[in-house]
N, C-alpha and C positions, 0 to 999 in steps of 0.2 A: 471805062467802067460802064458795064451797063444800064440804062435807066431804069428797066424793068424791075433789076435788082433791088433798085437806091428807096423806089416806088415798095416794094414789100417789105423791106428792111423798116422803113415809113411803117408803113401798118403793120406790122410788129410790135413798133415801138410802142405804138399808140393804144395796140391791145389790153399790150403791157401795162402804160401809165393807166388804161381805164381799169383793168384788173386792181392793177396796185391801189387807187382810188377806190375804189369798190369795198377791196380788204380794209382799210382805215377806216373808213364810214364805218363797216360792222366794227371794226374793233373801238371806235370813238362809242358805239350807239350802246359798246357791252359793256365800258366802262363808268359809262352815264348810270346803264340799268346796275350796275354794284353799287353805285357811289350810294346812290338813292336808296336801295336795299339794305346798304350800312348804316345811312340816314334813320329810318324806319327801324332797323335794328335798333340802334344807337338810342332813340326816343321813347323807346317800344319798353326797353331796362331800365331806363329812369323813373318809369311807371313804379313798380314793384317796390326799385328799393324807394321809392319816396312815400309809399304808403306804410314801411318802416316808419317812417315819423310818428304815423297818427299811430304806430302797435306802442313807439316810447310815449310817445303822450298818455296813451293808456293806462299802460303800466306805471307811468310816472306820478301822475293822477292819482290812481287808485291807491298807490303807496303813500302819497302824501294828503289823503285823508282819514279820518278816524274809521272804526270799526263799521261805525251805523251811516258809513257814508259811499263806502265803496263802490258798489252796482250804480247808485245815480250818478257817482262822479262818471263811470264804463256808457252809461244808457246816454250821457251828452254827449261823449266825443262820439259814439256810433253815430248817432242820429245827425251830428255836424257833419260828418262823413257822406250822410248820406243827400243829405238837405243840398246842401253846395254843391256838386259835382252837376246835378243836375241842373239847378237854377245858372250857374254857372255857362251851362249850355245854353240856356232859353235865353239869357241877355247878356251873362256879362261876359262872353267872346264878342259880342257883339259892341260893347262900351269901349271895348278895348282897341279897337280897331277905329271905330269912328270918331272918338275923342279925343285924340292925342293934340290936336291943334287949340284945345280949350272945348268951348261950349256952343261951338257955330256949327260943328261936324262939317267942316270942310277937309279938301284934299291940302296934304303938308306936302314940303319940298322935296320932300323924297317919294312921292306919289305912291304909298300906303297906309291912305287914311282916309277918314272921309264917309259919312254917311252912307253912299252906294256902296264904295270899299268895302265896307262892314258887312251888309245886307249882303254879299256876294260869298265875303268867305266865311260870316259867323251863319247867315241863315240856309247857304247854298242858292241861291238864288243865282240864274241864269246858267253860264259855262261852268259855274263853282258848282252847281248840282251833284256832279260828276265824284267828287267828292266824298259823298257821304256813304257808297255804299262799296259792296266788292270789284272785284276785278277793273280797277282801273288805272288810269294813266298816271295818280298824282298819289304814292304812297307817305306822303309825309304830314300832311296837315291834321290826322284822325290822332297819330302819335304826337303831334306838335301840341294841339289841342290838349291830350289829355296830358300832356305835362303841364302845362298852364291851370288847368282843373286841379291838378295835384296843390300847385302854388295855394290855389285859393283855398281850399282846403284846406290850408296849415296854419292862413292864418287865423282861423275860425277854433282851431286846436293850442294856439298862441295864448287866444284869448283864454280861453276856456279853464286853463289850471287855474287863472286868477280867482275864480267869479264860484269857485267849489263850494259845498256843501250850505249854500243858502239860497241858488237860483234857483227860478220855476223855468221847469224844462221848454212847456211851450216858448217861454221869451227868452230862452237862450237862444232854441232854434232859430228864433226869429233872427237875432241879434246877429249869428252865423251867419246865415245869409245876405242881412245889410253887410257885413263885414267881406266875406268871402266873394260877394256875385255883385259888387258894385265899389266900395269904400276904396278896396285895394286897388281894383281895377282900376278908377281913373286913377289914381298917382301913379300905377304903371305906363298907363294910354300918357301921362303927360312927361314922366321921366325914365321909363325903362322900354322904349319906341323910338326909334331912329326918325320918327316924326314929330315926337314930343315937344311941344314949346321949352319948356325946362332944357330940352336937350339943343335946340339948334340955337335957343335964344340966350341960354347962360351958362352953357357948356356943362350941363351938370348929367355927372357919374357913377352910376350905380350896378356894375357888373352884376354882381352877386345877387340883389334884390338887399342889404340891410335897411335902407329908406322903404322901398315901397312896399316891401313884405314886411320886413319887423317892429321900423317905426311905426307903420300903418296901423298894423295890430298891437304892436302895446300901450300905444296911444286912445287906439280903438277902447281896449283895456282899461284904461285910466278914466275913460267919463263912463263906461258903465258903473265903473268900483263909485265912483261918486256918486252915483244914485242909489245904486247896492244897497251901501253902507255895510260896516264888519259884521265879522260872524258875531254871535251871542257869546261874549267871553272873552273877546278879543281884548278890549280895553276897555279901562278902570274909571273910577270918577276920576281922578287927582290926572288923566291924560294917559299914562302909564300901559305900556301896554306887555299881554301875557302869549307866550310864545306856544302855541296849538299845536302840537307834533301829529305829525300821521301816523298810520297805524304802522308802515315798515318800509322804512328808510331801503332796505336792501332793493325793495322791488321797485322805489322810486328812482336808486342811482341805475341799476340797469336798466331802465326805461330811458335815462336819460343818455347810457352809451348806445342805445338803438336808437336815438333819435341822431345822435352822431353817424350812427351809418348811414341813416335816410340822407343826410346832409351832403353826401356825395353823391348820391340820383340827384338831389335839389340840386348843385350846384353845375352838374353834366348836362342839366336840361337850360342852365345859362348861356350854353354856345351853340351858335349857329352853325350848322357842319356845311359842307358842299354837296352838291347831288341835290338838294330841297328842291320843290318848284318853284322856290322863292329865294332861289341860290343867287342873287342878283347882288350878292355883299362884296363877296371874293373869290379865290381860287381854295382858298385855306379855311381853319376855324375861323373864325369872328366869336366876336361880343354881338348882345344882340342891337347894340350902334355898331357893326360893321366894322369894328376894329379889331385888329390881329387878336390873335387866341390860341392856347392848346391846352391839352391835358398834362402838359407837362408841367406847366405855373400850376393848375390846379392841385397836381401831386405833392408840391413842395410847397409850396403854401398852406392848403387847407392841413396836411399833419402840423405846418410848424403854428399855424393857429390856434389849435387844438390843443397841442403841449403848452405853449403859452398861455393860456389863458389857466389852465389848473393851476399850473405854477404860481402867476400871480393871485389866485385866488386862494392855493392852500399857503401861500406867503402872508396872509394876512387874516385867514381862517382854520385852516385844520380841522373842517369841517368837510369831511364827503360830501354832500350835498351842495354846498357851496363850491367847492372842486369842481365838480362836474356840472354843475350851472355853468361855470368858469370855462370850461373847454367848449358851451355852446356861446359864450360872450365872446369868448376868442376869434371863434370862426367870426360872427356877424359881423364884431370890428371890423374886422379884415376885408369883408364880404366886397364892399364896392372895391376896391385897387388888388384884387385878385391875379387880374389879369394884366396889374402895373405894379405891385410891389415883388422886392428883392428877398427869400427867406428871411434873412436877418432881420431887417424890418418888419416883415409881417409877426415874427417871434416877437417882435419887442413891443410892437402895436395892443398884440394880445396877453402881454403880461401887463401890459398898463390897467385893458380891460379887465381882466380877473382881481387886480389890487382896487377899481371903482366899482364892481358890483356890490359888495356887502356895504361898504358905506351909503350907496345910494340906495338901495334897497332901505337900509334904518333911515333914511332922508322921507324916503316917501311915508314912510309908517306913524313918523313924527308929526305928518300932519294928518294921522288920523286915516290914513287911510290901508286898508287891509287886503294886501296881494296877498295870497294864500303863498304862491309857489316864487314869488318872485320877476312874474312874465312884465311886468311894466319895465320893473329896469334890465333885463338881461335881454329883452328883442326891444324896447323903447330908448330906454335910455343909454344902450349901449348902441342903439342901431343911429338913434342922432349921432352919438362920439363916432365913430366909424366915418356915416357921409362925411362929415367934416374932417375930420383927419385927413380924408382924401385929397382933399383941398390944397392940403398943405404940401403934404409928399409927392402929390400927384400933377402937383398946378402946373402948366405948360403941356401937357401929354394933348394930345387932340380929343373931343369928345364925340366927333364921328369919323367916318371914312372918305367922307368929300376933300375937295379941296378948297382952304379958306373958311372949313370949320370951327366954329367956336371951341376954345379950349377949356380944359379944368381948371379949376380957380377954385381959392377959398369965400368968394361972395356968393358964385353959385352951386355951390355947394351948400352951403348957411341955409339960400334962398329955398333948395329943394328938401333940405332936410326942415325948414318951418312949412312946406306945402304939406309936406307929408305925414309932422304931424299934424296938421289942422286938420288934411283927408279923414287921419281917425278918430279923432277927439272929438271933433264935432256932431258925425253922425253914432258915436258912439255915447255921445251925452244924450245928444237930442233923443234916437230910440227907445234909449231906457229910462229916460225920462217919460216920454211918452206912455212906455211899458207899465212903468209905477206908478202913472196916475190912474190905469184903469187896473192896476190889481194883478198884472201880468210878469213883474219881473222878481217878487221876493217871495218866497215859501211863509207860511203862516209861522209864528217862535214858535207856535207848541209841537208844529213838526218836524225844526229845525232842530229844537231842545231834544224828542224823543228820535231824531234820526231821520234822513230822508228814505234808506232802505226799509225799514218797517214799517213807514205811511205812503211812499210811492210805490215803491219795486214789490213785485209778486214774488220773487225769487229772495233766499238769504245768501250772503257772500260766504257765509260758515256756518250752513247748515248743521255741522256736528256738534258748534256750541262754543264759547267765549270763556274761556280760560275767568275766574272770578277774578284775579288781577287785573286782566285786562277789558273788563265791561267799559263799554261806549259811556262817557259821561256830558253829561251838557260844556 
């Protein structure tokens, strides 16, 4: 055989392998730039439908208060909308990142956290710069961000149906923002953070956000309402209390099945995709602990939570509005083991939920205290029953993606769902405590009594005129 031959047959081959190498790289570097583009895509929709939420909150709102109330209950969720997204920006991506380890702002085990961490990817500082404007290398953290923004946002609109037709605007806004740009964010930075103490130290669970979005907020909820104090009307000397209807039930239940839509952006912006520049979890969805995930539990889960929870709620009410409280009680139960319970179980989880909201809802009322819409027990009190359930059905499952990760358990679970409500109880007493000692949190009675839209709002909600049956009454 000739050498000569054997010699270019050689570099042939080798042409070849470097060609064929060559071609993979692009086709590796093309699949990287879709995955990432899907990413971005993917984050980019969760936007929209999650600002669904705050159009049902709206509507929900506005339907479940009287005639002389409407535009003020519309003029706080705008103005929450607008308050948070931005303070949101100025610090609390930044809380969220640096906190997770407790109060030291050190780096956690999973080396995304930590004081400098923070300052990099909430302020852009250094190589994160890069970041905050067009044409650049890292398409996911503007859309990752503002679905996080969306979060905090909602829970500011959680709060808000409670605290109707007797808060002063400025100290709601206020109240929104402790809420939205701080309160929620550390119990996130400590249990919804693959660096969180909560999460590496007591295994604890919360896919969906029920602890740290709804506990957060309805808790939040509950020490403002204790400063508050009810509406004028609410309750009698003898303790007794008189049931305040809105002005139109229809426009508060469709409010509340737009808030079920937003619920599936809320819940898509719960998984980690691949492509991220923070794609360091897996090859697959994740949780944002880094454990497996798809849209497929989402799909069959969040409907069978949805149907369950009406169930158990017209089971024991027959009450629309109770219903459909019931189909968002559903989903929250659910919310943490989304991505570990079985249909069947998730169905049954949230019919349990739907048959506790109306009894606890009359639990809270008994002692005096006046949720307008319901929000303490159907994101509070059902979002504690939910972590903890967890616990139970869930206990053994891993709570991150390491190896030799702390698991689920029903203590740490207990543990995280009392952080999280203290996260809001407490700065939601203190503030509005605060609030009402200088004059800032309650409307004067005689504007309460005469309506907050004829002594706040420039505008009327029915300009043409009030049906004489149905005049606004104290």
């Amino acid at each position: 055989m000739d050498p000569k031959k054997n010699i270019q047959k050689g570099k042939d081959m080798e042409e070849q392998i470097a060609e064929l190498t060559a071609q993979l790289a692009e086709l590796q570097a093309s699949a990287g730039v879709t995955n990432t583009m899907f990413a971005e895509a993917y984050y980019y929709l969760t936007i929209p439908l999650m600002v669904l939420i705050h159009a049902g909150f709206l509507a929900y709102e506005m339907g479940a208060t009287r005639m002389k109330n409407v535009l003020s209950s519309a003029t706080k969720n705008l103005l929450a909308f607008a308050f948070v997204i931005p303070t949101f920006w100025f610090f609390g991506w930044w809380v969220y990142w640096a906190f997770p380890t407790g109060i030291s702002l050190s780096m956690g085990p999973m080396e995304i956290s930590g004081a400098e961490y923070a300052s990099a990817i909430a302020l852009g500082w250094g190589d994160a710069a890069q970041y905050m404007g067009p044409n650049i290398a890292d398409h996911a953290s503007g859309v990752f961000w503002g679905a996080f923004a969306l979060f905090a946002a909602t829970t500011a609109s959680i709060m808000s149906g409670s605290v109707i037709e007797r808060i002063q605007t400025v100290g709601f806004t206020i109240l929104a923002i402790i809420l939205g740009s701080f309160a929620w964010v550390v119990a996130a930075a400590w249990g919804w953070h693959a660096d969180g103490w909560l999460v590496t130290k007591f295994g604890f669970h919360d896919f969906g956000a029920a602890g740290v979005v709804h506990t957060v907020a309805g808790f939040f909820a509950l020490g403002v309402l204790v400063n508050l104090g009810p509406r004028i009307g609410k309750f009698n000397d003898d303790g007794t209390s008189n049931h305040i209807a809105g002005h139109n039930l229809p426009l508060t239940t469709i409010g509340l099945m737009m808030i079920i839509v937003g619920f599936w952006g809320f819940l898509m912006a719960c998984m980690i995709l691949p492509g991220e520049a923070w794609s360091w979890l897996s090859d697959g969805g994740t949780t944002i602990y880094g454990t497996p995930m798809n849209l497929s539990a989402l799909a069959f889960n969040i409907c069978m939570g949805i149907c369950g929870g009406i169930i158990g709620a017209w089971l024991f009410t027959r009450d629309p509005f109770w219903m459909m409280s019931g189909a968002l009680a559903g989903i929250i139960a659910v919310a943490s083991g989304l991505d570990i319970y079985f249909p069947s179980l998730t169905f049954l989880i949230a019919i349990a939920a739907g048959l506790l909201l109306k009894p606890c809802a009359d639990a809270l009322e008994a002692f005096g205290i006046d949720d307008a819409v319901g929000a303490v027990t159907v994101h509070g009190t059902i979002g504690v029953f939910g972590v903890v359930v967890l616990g139970i059905f869930g206990a053994g499952y891993p709570a991150l993606f390491v190896e030799g990760a702390a698991q689920i358990n029903l203590v740490g679970q207990i543990v995280g769902a009392l952080v999280c409500v203290l996260c809001g109880f407490v700065p939601g007493y203190a503030v509005s405590l605060f609030l009402s000692g200088v004059g800032m949190l309650r409307v004067p009675s005689d504007a309460e009594i005469a309506g907050l839209d004829p002594t706040k709002i420039t505008s009327a909600a029915y300009p043409e005129g009030i049906p004489a049956s149905q005049q606004p009454s104290s």
